[in-house]
KEKE-3310 file (N, C-alpha, C; in steps of 0.2 Angstrom, whole numbers, plus 5000, padded with zeros to 4 digits):
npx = (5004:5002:5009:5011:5012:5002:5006:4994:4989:4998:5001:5012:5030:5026:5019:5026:5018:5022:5032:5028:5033:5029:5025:5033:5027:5019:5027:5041:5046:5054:5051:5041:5043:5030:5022:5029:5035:5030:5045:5048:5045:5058:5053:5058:5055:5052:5054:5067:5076:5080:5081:5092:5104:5104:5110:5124:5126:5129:5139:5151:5152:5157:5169:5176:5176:5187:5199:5201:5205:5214:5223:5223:5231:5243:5248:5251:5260:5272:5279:5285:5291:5303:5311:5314:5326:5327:5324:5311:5304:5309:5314:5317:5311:5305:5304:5297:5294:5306:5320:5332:5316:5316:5309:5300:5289:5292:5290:5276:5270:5273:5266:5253:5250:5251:5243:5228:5232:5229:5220:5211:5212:5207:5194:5188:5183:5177:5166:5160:5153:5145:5136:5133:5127:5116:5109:5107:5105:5100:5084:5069:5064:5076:5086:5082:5083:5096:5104:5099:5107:5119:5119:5119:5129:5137:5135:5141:5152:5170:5177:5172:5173:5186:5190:5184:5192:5204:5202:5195:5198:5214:5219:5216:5223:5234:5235:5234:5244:5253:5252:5252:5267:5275:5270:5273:5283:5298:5295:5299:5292:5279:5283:5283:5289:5283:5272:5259:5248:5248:5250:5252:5247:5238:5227:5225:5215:5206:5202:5198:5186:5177:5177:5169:5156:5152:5158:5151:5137:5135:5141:5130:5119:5121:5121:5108:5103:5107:5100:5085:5082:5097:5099:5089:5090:5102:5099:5090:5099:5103:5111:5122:5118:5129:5136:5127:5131:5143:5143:5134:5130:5142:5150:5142:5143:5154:5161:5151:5158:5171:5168:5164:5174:5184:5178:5179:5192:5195:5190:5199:5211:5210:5206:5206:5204:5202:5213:5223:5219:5223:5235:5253:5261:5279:5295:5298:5302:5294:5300:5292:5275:5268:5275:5273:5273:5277:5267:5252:5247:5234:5234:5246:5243:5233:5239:5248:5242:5238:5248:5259:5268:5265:5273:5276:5264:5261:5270:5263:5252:5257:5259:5244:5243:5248:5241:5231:5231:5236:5223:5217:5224:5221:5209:5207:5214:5204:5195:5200:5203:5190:5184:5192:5190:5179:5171:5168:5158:5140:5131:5136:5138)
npy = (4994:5010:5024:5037:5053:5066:5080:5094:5104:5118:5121:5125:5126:5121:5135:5142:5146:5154:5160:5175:5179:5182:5176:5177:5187:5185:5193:5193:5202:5206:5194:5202:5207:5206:5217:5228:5241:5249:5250:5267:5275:5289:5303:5315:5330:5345:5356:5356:5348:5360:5370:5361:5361:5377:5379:5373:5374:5387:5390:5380:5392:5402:5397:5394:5408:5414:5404:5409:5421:5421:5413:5422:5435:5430:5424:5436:5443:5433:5435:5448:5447:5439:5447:5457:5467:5469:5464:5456:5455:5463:5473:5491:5501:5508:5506:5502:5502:5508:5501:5487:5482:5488:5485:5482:5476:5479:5490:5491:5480:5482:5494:5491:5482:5488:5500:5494:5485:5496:5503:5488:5488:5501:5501:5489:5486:5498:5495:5484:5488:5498:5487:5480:5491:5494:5483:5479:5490:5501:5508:5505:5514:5523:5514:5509:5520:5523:5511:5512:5524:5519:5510:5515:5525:5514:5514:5525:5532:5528:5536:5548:5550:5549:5562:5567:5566:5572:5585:5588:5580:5577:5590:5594:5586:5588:5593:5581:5573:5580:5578:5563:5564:5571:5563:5551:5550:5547:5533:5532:5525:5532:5547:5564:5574:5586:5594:5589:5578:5567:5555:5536:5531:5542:5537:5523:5527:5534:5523:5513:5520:5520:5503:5502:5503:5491:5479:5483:5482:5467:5462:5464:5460:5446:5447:5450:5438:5428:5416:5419:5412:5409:5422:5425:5413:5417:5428:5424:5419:5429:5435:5452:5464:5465:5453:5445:5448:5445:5430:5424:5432:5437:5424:5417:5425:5426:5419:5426:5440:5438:5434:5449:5456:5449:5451:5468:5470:5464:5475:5485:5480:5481:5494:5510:5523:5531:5529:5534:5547:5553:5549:5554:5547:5537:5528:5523:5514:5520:5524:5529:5531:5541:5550:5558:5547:5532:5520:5509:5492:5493:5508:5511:5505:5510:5526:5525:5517:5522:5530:5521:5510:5496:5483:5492:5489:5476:5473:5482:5471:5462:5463:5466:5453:5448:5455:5446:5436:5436:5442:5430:5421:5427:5427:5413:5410:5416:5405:5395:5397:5399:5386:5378:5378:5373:5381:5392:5390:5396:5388:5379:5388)
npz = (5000:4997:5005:5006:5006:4998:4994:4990:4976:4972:4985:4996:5005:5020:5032:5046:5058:5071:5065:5061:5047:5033:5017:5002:4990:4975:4964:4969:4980:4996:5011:5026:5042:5052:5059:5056:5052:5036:5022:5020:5005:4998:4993:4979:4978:4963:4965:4979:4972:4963:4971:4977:4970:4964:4976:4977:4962:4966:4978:4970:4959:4968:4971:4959:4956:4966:4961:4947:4947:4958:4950:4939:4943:4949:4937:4932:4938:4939:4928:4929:4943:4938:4933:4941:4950:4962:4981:4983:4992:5005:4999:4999:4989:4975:4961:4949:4935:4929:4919:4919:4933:4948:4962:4978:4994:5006:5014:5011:5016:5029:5030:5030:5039:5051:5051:5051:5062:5072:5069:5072:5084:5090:5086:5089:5104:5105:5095:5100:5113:5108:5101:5114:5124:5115:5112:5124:5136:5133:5132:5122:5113:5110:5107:5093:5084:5084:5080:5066:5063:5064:5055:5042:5043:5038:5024:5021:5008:5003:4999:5004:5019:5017:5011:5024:5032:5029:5026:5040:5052:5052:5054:5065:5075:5080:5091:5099:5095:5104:5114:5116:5113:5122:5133:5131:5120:5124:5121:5107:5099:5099:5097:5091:5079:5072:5060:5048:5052:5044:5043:5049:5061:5060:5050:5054:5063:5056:5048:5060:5063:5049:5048:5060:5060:5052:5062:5075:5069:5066:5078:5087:5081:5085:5097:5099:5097:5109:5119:5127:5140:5145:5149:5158:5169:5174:5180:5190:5198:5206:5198:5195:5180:5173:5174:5172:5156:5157:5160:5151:5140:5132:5131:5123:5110:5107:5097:5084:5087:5084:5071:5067:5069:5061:5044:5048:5050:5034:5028:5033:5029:5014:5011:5000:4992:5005:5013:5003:5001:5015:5020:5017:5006:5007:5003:5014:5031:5044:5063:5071:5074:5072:5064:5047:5032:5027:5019:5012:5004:4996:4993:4987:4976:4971:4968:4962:4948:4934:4931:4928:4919:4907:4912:4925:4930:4931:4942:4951:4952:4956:4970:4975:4974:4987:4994:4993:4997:5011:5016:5015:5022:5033:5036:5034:5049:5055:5056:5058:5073:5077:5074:5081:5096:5105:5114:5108:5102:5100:5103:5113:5124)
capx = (5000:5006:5007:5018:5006:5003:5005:4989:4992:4999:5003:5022:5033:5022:5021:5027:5014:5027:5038:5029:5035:5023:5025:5033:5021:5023:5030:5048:5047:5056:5045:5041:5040:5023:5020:5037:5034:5033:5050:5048:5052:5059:5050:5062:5049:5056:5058:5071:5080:5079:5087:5100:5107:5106:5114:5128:5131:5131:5145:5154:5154:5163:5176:5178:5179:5191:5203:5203:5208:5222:5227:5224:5234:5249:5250:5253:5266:5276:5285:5288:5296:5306:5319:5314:5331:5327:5322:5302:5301:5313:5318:5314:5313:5298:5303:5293:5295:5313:5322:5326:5310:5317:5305:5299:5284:5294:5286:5268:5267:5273:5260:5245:5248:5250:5238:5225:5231:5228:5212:5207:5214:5203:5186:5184:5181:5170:5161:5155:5152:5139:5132:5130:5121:5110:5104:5106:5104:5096:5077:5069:5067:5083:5091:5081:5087:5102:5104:5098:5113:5125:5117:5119:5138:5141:5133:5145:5159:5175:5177:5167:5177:5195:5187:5181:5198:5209:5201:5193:5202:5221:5220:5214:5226:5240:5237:5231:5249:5260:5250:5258:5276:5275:5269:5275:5287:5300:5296:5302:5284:5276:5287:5282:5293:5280:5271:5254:5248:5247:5254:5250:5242:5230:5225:5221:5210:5199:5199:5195:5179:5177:5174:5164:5149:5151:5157:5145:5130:5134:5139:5126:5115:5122:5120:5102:5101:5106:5093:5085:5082:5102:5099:5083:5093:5108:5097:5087:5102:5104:5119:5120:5116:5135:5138:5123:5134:5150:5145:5131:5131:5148:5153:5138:5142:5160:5161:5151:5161:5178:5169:5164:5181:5188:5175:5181:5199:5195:5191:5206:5217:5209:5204:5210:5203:5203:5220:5225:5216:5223:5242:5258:5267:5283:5294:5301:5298:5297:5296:5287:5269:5265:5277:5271:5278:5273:5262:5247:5244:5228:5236:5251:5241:5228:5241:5252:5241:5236:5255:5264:5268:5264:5275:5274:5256:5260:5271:5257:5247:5262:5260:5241:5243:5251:5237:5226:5236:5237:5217:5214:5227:5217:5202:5207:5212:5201:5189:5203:5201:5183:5183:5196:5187:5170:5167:5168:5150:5134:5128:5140:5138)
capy = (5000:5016:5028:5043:5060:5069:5088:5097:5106:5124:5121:5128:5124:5124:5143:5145:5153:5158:5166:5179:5179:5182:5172:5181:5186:5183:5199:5193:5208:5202:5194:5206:5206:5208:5224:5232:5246:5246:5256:5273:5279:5295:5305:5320:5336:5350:5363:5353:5347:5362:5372:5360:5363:5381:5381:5370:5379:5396:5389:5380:5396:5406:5395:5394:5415:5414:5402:5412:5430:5419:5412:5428:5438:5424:5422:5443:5443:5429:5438:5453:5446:5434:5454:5461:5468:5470:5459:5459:5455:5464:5480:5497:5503:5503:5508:5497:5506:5505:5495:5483:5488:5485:5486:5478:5478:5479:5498:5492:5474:5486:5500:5489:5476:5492:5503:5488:5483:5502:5504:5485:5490:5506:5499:5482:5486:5502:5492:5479:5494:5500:5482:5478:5496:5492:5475:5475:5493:5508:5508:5503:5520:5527:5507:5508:5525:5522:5506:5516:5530:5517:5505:5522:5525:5510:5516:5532:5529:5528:5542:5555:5546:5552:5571:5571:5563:5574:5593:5588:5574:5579:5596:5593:5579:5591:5594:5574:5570:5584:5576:5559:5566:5576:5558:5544:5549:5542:5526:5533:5525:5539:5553:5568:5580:5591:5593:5589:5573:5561:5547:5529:5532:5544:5531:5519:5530:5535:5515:5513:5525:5516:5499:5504:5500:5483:5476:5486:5479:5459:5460:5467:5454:5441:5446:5447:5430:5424:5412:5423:5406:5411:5427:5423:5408:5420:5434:5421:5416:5434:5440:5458:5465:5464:5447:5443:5448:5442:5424:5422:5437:5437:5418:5416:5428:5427:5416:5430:5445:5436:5436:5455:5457:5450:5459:5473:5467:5462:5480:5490:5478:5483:5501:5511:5530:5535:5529:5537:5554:5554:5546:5555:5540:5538:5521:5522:5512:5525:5519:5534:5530:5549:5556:5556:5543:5526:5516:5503:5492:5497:5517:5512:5504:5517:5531:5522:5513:5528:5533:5515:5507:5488:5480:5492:5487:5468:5475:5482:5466:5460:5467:5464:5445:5447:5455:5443:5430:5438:5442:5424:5419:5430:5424:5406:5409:5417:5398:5388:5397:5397:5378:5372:5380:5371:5387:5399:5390:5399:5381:5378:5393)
capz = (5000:4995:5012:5005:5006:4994:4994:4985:4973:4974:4993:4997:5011:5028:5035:5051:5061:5077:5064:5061:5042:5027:5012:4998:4985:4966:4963:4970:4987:4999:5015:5030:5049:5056:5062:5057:5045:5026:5020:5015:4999:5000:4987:4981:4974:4960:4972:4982:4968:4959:4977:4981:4961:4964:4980:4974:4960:4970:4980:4965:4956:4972:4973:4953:4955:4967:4957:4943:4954:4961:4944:4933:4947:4950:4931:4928:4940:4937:4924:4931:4946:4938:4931:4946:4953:4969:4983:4980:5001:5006:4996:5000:4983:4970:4952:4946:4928:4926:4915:4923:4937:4954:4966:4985:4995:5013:5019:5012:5021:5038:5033:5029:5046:5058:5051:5052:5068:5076:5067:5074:5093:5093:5085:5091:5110:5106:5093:5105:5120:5105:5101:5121:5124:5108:5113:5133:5139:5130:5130:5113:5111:5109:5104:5086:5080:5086:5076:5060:5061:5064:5048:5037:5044:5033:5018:5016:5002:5009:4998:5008:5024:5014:5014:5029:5036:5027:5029:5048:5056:5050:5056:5075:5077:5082:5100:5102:5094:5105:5119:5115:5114:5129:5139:5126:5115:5124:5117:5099:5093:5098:5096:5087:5075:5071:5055:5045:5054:5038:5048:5049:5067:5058:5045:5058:5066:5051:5047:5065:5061:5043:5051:5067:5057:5051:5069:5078:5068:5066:5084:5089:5080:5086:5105:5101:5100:5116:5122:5137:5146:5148:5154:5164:5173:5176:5186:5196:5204:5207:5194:5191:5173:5170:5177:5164:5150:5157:5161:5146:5134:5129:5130:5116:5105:5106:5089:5082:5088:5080:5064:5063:5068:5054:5042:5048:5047:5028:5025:5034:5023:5007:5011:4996:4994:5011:5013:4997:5003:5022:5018:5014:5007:5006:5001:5021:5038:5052:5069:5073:5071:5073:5057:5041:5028:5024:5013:5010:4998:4991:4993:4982:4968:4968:4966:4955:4942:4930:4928:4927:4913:4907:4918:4931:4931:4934:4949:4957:4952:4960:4978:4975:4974:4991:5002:4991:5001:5018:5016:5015:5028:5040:5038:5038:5053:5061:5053:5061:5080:5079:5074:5086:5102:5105:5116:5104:5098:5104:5106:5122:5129)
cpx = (5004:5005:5010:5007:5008:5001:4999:4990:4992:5001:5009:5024:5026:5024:5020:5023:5017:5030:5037:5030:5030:5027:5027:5029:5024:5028:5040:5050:5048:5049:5045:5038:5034:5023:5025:5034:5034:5039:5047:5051:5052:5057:5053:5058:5056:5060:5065:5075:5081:5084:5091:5105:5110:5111:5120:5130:5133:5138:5154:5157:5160:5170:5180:5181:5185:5199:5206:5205:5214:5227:5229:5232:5243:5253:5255:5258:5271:5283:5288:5292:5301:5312:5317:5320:5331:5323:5312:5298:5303:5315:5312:5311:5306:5299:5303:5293:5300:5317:5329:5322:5317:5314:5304:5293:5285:5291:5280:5265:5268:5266:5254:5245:5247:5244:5232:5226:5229:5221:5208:5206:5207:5196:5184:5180:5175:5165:5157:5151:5146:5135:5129:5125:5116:5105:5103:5105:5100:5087:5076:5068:5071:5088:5089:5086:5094:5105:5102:5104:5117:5125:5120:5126:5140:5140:5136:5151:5165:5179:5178:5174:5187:5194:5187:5189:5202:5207:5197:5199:5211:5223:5219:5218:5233:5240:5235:5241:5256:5258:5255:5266:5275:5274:5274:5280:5295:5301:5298:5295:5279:5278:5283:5285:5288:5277:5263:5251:5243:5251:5250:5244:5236:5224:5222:5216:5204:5197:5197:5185:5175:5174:5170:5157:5146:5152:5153:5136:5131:5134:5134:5119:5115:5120:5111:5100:5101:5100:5092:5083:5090:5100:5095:5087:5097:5105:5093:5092:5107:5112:5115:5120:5124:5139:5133:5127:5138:5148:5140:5129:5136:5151:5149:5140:5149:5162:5159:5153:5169:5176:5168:5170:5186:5183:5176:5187:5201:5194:5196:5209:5217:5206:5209:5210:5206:5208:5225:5227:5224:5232:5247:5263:5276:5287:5299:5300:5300:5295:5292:5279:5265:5267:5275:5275:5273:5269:5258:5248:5240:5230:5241:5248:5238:5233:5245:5250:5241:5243:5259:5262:5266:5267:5275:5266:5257:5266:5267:5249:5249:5261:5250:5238:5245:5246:5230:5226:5235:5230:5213:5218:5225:5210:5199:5211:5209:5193:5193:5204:5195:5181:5186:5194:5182:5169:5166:5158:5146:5129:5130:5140:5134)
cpy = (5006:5021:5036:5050:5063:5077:5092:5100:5113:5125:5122:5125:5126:5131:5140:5151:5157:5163:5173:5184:5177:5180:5175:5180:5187:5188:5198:5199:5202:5200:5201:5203:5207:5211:5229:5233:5246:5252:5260:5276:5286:5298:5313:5327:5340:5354:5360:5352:5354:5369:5370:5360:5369:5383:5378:5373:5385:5394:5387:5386:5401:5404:5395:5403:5417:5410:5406:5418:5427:5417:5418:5433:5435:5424:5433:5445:5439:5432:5443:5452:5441:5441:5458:5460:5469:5464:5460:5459:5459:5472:5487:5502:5501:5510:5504:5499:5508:5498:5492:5486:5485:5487:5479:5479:5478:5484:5494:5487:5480:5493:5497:5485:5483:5497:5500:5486:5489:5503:5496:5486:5495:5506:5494:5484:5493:5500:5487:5482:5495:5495:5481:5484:5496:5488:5474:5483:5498:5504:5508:5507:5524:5520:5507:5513:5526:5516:5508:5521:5524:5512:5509:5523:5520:5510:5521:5529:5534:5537:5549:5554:5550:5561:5573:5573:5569:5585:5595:5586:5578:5586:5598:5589:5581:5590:5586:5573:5574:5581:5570:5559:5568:5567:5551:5546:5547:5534:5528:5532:5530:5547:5555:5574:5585:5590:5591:5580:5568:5558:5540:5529:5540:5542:5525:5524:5532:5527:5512:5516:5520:5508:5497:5500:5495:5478:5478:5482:5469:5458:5460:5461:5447:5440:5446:5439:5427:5422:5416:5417:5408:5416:5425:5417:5414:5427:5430:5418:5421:5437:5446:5458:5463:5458:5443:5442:5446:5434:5421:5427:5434:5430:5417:5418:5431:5424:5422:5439:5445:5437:5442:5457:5458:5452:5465:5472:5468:5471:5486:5488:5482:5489:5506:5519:5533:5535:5534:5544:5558:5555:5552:5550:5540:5529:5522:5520:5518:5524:5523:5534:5536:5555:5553:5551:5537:5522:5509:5499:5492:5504:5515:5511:5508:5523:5529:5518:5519:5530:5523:5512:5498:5484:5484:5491:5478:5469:5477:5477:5461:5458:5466:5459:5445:5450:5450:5438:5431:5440:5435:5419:5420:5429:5418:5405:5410:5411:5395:5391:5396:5389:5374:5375:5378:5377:5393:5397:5394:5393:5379:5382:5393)
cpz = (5000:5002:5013:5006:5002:4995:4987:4983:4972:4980:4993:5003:5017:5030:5043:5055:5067:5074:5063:5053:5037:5022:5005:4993:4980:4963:4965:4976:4991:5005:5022:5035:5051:5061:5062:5049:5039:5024:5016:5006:4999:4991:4987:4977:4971:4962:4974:4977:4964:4964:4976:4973:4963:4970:4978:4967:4962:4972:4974:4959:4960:4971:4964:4951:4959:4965:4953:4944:4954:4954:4940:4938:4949:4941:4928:4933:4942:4934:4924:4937:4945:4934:4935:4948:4960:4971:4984:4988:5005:5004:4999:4996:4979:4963:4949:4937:4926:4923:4916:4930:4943:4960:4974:4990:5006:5017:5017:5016:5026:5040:5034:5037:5050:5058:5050:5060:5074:5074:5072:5085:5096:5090:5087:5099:5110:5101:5096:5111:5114:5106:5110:5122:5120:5111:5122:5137:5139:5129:5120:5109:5108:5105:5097:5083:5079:5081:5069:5059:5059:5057:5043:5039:5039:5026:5015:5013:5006:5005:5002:5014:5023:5015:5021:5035:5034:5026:5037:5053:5055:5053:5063:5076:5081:5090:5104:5101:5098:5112:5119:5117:5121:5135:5137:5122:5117:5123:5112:5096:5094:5099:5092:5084:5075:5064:5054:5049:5048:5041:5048:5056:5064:5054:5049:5061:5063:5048:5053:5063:5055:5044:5056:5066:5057:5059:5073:5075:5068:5075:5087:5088:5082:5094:5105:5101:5104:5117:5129:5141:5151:5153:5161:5170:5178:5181:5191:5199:5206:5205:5194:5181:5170:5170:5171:5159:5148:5157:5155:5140:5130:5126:5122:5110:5103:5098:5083:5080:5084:5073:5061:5063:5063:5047:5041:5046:5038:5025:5027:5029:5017:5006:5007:4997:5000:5013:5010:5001:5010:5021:5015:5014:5005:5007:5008:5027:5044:5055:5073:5073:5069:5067:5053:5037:5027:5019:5013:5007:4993:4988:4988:4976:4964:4965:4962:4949:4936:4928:4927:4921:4912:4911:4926:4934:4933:4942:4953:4957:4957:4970:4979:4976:4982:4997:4998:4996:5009:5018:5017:5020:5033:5040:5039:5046:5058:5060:5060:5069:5080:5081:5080:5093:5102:5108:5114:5101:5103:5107:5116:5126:5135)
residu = (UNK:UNK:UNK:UNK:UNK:UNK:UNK:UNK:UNK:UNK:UNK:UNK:UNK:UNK:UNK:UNK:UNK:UNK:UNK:UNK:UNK:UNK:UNK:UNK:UNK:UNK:UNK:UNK:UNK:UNK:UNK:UNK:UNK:UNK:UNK:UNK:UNK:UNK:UNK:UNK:UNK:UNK:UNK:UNK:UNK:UNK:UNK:UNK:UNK:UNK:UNK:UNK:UNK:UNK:UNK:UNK:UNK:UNK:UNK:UNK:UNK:UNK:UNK:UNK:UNK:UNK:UNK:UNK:UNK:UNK:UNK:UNK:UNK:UNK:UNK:UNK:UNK:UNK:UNK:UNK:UNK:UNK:UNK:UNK:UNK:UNK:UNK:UNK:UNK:UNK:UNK:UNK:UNK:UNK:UNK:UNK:UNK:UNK:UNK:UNK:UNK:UNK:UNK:UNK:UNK:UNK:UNK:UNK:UNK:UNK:UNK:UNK:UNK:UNK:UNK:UNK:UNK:UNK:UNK:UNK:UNK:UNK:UNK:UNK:UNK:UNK:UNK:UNK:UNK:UNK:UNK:UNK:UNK:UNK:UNK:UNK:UNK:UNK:UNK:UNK:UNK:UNK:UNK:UNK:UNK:UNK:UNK:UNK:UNK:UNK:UNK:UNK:UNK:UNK:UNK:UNK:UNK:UNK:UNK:UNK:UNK:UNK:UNK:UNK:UNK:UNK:UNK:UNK:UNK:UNK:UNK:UNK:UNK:UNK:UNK:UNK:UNK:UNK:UNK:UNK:UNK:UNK:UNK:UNK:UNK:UNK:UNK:UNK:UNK:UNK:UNK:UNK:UNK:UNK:UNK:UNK:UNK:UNK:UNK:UNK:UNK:UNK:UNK:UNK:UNK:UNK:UNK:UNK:UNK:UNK:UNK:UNK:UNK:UNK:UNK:UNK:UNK:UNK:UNK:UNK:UNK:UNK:UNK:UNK:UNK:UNK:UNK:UNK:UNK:UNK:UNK:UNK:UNK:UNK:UNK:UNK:UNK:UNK:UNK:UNK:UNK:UNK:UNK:UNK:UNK:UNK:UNK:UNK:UNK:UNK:UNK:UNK:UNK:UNK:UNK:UNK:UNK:UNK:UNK:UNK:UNK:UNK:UNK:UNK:UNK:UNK:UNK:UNK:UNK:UNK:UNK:UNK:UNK:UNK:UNK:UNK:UNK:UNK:UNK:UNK:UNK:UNK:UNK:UNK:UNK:UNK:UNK:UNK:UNK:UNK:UNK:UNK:UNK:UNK:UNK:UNK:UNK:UNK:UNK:UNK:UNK:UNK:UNK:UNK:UNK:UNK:UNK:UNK:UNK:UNK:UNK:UNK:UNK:UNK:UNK:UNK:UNK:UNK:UNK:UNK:UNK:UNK:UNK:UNK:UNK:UNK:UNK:UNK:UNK:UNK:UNK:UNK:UNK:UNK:UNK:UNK:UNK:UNK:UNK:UNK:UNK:UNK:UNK:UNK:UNK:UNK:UNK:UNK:UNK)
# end
């Protein structure tokens, strides 16, 4: 007798009803757990693709525009520093228009770092003293309008700022500068000869004035953001207002204040006009901050393009590859402390 069993037909492997495991359907989809989700498909809309295109090429183009700056600028002074006579780091000398030029950019690296650094000494701390009164003192009476002047300060051309510098500023500067000598000019740096005060220390002064704006408004926005849970925590365990600022204003928006900084930074380096205007240049380092002399170098290209010849024109393309350089070194680093200090975030604070 035959005893085998016969499987009916279409019947499949026995299902496991413990397992839990549905029976793949003809379609070939894999099987699924019972009660576990159906995968999503992520469904991508126009919009979305049609943003992240444009955001990615927005970026894609920057960096393409900054290549080609660096290449165009690299490529047109290659040739003129390779019969340059003099040391291009080093020399004191810029006749860039003789045959052979021999030229050097040692006074303009010294005027552009110190008259930047005097301008950044004497705006950064009354640019933050604005922004804190702005956002944590003045009533909102007097804090708005006040935030409109200072918006509008940045909208005057640096032009106007060269005027104002060189028939106002430059002619009151005398008894500020005899003051100096009289206290400081045993230092030598701040000695004073006498004379028309076109000096490097008046140059930062009026780029001090010139930046004011731009650090004064980003910081300013950045402290409004502190979370007031900070603040509010920080006066219910009885801080005063300035205990506020120091132990949760300030830390917040110290990320912030580095970058109007260098902002402002970015435009002492490359301030042209008003340099021009203010400036009596000369191709000489004096350690005097207070006599006249020295030079930029946006002020030397400004005054010297119009007259210079084709090569002296890739010498001062020259000397402008070089705060192309020092603009992008100073901004990378002012990325590379941000990044390497968690407490520079507003998140930690």
């Amino acid at each position: 007798m035959d005893m085998s069993i016969h499987t009916p037909p279409g019947a499949g492997a026995p299902h496991d009803q413990g397992s839990g495991t549905r029976p793949a359907p003809e379609g070939g989809t894999p099987p699924q757990q019972d009660g576990a989700p159906a995968p999503r498909r992520t469904v991508t809309h126009l919009g979305d693709r049609v943003f992240r295109g444009l955001s990615r090429g927005s970026g894609i183009t920057l960096l393409v525009i900054m290549a080609a700056i660096a290449v165009f600028l690299t490529y047109r002074a290659v040739g003129v520093l390779a019969i340059n006579e003099g040391n291009f780091l080093t020399s004191f000398e810029w006749n860039a228009n003789a045959n052979p030029p021999d030229f050097g950019i040692a006074v303009l690296v010294y005027g552009t770092i110190i008259s930047s650094i005097i301008a950044m000494v004497i705006a950064v701390p009354i640019a933050v003293g604005i922004a804190l009164f702005i956002s944590h003192y003045a009533p909102r009476r007097l804090a708005t309008p006040l935030a409109y002047v200072i918006d509008l300060l940045a909208a005057v051309p640096s032009i106007v700022y060269g005027l104002w510098g060189a028939l106002v500023l430059v002619p009151h500067l005398g008894g500020l500068y005899e003051w100096f000598d009289d206290f400081f000019g045993w230092t030598g740096v701040l000695s004073y000869q006498g004379g028309a005060a076109r000096s490097l220390f008046t140059v930062g002064i009026l780029l001090a004035i010139m930046i004011l704006p731009i650090v004064t408004n980003v910081s300013r926005e950045v402290f409004l953001q502190v979370p007031k849970m900070h603040e509010e925590a920080a006066l219910a365990l009885g801080a005063t207002r300035w205990e506020v600022i120091r132990m949760s204003v300030l830390p917040f928006g110290r990320s912030g204040i580095i970058s109007a900084s260098m902002l402002g930074l970015g435009r002492a380096l490359g301030e042209t006009m008003a340099v021009a205007t203010v400036l009596s240049p000369s191709f000489t380092i004096i350690v005097s901050l207070l006599d006249p002399g020295g030079g930029t170098f946006a002020q030397n290209i400004a005054s010297k393009f119009s007259e210079a010849s084709e090569q002296g024109r890739d010498a001062l393309i020259a000397s402008g590859l070089v705060l192309f350089v020092i603009t992008l070194l100073v901004n990378g680093g002012a990325r590379a402390i941000i990044a390497r200090r968690k407490e520079y975030s507003g998140a930690n604070a």
